[in-house]
DRENLOGU-352407 format. One record per residue (C-alpha): residue in three letters; x, z, y. Coordinates in steps of 0.02 Angstrom, whole numbers, plus 50000, padded with zeros to 5 digits. Layout:
KOLSE  ALA  X  Z  Y
...
This chain:
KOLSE  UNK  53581  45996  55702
KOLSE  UNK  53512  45972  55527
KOLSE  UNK  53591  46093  55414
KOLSE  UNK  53606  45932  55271
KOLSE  UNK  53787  45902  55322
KOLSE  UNK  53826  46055  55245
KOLSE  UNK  53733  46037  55082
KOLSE  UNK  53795  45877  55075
KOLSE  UNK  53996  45944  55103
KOLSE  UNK  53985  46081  54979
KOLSE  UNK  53911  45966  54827
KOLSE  UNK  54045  45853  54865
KOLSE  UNK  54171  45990  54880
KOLSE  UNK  54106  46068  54689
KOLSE  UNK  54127  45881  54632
KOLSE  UNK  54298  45882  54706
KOLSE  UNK  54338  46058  54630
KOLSE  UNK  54279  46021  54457
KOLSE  UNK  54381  45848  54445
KOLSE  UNK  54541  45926  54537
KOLSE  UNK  54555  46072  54400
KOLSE  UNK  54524  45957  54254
KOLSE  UNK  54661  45876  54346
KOLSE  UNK  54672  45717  54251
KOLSE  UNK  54763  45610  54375
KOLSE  UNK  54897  45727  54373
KOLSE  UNK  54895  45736  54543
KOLSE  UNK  54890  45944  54563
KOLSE  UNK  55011  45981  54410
KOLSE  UNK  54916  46131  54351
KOLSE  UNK  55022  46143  54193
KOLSE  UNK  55167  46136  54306
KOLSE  UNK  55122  46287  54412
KOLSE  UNK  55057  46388  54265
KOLSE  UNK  55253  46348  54203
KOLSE  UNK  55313  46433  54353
KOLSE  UNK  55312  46268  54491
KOLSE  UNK  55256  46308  54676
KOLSE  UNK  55118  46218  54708
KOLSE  UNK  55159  46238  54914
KOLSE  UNK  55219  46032  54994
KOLSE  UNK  55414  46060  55082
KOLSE  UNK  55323  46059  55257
KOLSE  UNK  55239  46228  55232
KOLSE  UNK  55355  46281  55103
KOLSE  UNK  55488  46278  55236
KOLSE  UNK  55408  46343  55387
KOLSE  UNK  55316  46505  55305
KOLSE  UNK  55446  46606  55321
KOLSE  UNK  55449  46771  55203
KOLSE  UNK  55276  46833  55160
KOLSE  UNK  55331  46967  55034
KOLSE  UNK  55232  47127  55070
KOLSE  UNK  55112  47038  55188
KOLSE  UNK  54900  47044  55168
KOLSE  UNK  54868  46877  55202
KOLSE  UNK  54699  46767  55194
KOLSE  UNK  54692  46594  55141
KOLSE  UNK  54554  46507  55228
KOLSE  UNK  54477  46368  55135
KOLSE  UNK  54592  46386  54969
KOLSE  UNK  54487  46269  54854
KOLSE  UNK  54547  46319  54684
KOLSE  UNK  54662  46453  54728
KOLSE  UNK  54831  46348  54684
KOLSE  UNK  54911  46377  54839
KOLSE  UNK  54842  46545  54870
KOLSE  UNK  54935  46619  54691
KOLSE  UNK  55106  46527  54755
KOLSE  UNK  55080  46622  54897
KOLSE  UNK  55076  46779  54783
KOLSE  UNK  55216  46734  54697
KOLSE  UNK  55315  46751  54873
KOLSE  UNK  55262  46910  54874
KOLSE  UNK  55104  46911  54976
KOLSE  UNK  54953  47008  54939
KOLSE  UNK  54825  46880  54959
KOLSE  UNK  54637  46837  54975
KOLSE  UNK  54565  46666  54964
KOLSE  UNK  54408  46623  55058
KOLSE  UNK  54317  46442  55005
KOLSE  UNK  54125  46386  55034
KOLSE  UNK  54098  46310  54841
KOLSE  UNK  54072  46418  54710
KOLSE  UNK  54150  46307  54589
KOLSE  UNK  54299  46297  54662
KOLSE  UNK  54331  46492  54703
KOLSE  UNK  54259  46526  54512
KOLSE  UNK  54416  46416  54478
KOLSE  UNK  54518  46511  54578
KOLSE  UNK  54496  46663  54482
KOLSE  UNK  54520  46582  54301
KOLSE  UNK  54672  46532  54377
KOLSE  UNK  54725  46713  54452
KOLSE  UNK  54700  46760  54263
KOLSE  UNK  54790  46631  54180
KOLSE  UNK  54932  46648  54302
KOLSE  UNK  54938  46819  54301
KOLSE  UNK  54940  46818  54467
KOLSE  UNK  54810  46942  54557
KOLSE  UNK  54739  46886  54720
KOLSE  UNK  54561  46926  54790
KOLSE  UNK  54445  46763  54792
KOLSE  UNK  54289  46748  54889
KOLSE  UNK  54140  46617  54900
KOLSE  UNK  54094  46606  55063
KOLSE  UNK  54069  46490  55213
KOLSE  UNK  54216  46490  55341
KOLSE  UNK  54083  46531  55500
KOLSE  UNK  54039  46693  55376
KOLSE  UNK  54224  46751  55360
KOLSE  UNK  54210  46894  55483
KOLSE  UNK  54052  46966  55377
KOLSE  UNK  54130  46900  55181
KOLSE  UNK  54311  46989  55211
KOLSE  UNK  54328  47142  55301
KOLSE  UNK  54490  47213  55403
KOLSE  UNK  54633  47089  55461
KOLSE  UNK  54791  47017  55380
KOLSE  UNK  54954  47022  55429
KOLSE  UNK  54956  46834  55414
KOLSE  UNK  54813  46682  55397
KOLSE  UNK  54846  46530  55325
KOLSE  UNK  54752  46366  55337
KOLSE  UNK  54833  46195  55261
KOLSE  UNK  54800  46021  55250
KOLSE  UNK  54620  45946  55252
KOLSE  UNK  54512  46099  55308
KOLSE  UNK  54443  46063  55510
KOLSE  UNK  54409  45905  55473
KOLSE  UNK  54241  45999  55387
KOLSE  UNK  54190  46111  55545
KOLSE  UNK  54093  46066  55686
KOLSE  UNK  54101  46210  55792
KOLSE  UNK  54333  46207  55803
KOLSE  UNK  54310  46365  55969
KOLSE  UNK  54214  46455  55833
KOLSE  UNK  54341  46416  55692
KOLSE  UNK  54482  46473  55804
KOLSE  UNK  54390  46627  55862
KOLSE  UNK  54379  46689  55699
KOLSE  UNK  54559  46650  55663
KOLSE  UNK  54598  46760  55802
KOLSE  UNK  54477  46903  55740
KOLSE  UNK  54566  46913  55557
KOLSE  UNK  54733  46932  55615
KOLSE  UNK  54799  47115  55643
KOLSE  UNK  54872  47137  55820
KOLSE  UNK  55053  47074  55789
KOLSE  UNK  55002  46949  55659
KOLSE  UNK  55043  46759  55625
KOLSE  UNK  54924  46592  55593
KOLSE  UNK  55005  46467  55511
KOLSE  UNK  54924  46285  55520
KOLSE  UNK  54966  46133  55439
KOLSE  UNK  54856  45986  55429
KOLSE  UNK  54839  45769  55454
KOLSE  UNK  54890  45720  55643
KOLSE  UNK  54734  45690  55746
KOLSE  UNK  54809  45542  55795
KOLSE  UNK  54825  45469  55635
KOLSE  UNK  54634  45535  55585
KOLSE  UNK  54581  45396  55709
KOLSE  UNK  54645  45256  55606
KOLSE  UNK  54590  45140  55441
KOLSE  UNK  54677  45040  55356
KOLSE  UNK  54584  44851  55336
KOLSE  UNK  54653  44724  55255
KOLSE  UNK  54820  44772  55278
KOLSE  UNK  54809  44814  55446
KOLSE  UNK  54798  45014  55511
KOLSE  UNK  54654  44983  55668
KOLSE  UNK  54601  45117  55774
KOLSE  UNK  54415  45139  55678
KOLSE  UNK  54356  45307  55739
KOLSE  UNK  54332  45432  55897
KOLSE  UNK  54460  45539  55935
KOLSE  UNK  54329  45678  55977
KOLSE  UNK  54180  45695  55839
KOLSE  UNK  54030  45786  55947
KOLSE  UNK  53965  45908  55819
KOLSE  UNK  53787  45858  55815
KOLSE  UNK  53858  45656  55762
KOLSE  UNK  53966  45705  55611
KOLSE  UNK  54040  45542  55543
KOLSE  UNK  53981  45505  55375
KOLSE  UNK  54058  45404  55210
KOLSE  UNK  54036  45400  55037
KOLSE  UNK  54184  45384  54903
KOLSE  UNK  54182  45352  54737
KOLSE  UNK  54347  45429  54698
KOLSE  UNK  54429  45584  54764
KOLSE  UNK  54603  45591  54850
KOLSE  UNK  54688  45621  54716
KOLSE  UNK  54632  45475  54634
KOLSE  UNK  54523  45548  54507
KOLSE  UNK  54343  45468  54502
KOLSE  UNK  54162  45551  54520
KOLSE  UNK  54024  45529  54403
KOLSE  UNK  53924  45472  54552
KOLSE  UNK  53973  45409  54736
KOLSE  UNK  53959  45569  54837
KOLSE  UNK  53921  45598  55005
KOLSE  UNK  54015  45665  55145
KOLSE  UNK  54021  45721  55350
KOLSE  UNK  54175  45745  55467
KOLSE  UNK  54221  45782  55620
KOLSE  UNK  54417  45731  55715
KOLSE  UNK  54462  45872  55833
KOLSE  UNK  54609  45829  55967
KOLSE  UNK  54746  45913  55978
KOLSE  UNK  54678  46001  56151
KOLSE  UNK  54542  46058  56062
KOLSE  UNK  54634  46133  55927
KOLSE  UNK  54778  46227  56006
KOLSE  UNK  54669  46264  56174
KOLSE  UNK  54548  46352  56067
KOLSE  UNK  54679  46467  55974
KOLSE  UNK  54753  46484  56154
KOLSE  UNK  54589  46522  56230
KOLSE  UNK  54547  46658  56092
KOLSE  UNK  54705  46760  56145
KOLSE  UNK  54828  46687  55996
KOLSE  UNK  55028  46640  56092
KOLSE  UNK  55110  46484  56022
KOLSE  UNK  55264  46519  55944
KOLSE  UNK  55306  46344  55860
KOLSE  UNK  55230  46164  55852
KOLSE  UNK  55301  46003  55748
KOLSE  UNK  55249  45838  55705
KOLSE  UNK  55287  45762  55551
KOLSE  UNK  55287  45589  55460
KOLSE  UNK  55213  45636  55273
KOLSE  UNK  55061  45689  55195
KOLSE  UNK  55028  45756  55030
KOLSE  UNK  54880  45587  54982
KOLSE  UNK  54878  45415  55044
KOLSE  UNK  54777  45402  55209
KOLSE  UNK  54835  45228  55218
KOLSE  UNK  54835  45127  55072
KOLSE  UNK  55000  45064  55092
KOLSE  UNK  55071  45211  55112
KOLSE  UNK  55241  45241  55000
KOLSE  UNK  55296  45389  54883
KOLSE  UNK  55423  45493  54965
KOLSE  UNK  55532  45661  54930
KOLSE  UNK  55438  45823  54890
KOLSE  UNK  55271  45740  54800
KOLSE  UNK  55234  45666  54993
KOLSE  UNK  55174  45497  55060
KOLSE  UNK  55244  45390  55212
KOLSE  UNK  55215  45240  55299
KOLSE  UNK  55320  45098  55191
KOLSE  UNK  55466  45037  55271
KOLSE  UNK  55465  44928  55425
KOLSE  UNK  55277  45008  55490
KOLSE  UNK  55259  45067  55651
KOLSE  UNK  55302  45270  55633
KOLSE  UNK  55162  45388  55696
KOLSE  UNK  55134  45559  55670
KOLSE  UNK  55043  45580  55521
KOLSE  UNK  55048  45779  55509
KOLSE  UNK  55051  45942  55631
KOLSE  UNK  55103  46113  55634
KOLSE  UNK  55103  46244  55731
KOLSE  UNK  55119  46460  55710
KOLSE  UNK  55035  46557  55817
KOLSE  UNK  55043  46750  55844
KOLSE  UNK  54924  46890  55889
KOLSE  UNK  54996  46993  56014
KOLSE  UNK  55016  47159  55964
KOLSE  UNK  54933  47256  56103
């Protein structure tokens, strides 16, 4: 496959990064954390646990927000993202938080080269598979940075809501619930998630993974399941209609049909 989807992910991913920092919609609340605020949502804010004293690398961490809450817990953290904008953000941030963490540019198939050793924990949240074709390869890797003994926490949109759009009122099933890697889907938007807007439309690939796919291939690369829930909020509108609700989350308004909109599951390395 044509290496263009990738070109085409990171430029949108350094418009992204560059817009979110500015943060003029609000939407991150980057004076907020610098003030003290956790940046983490209440899903993975309460299902963590204690990180204090743990290495622990933060797979796709965009501007490093999340990653420097993570510190503040206590964690001793590295950050891995693909766009340099967004990990040169990362480390403004580290400074102007006072918060140290280790940031690194590079492409989540070149973890296992970029950081060395393994962590006590890794982290991945909302929005991050949907950008990977190969998900064995992705879970395989999560498998090879944990230390023997070590957790995986994952939090991201249901794959069963990743399947739906929202048309004229209406949420339709629109897309396949398996994306073959060499047949991306691809969109444009004109505005990110957070509602601020690019200078330009920008151009974008994904891929839906099922459920199978995801949690067979972290079982298949040696990981044990330890928990798995399903939940009804999201940090951004996927739907247009969607509603505010507790915790800076979205819902479906009041008398839709409920689906799960979000998963998450830990998983731990078996220590011998």
């Amino acid at each position: 496959m044509s290496v263009s989807w990738r070109d085409a992910n990171l430029s949108n991913w350094n418009n992204r990064a560059a817009l979110h920092v500015r943060d003029a919609s609000g939407f991150y609340d980057v004076d907020g954390f610098l003030k003290g605020q956790d940046a983490l949502y209440p899903i993975e804010a309460g299902e963590i646990g204690d990180v204090a004293g743990k290495s622990l690398l933060h797979l796709q961490c965009h501007f490093g927000m999340d990653t420097l809450s993570l510190v503040r817990r206590g964690a001793v953290a590295t950050g891995l993202d693909f766009s340099p904008v967004a990990i040169a953000a990362a480390r403004d941030l580290s400074r102007r938080s006072g918060l140290p963490a280790t940031f690194v540019e590079a492409d989540l198939y070149d973890a296992p080269r970029a950081v060395p050793g393994s962590f006590d924990m890794v982290y991945s949240t909302w929005g991050t598979i949907c950008w990977l074709p190969d998900i064995r390869a992705w879970a395989e890797i999560v498998a090879q940075k944990l230390a023997p003994g070590g957790t995986f926490y994952f939090l991201d949109s249901h794959p069963a809501a990743q399947v739906l759009e929202e048309r004229d009122g209406r949420i339709e099933t629109t897309y396949a619930w398996r994306t073959p890697p060499e047949t991306p889907d691809f969109s444009t938007e004109t505005q990110s998630y957070t509602g601020d807007v690019h200078a330009e439309p920008t151009s974008m690939y994904n891929w839906n993974h099922p459920l199978s796919d995801i949690v067979g291939g972290l079982l298949a690369s040696g990981l044990v399941l330890e928990s798995f829930a399903e939940h009804e909020t999201l940090p951004y509108r996927l739907f247009p209609s969607m509603v505010p609700a507790e915790g800076r989350m979205f819902r479906l308004p009041d008398g839709a049909v409920a689906i799960p909109l979000a998963f998450s599951l830990r998983m731990r390395k078996p220590a011998s």
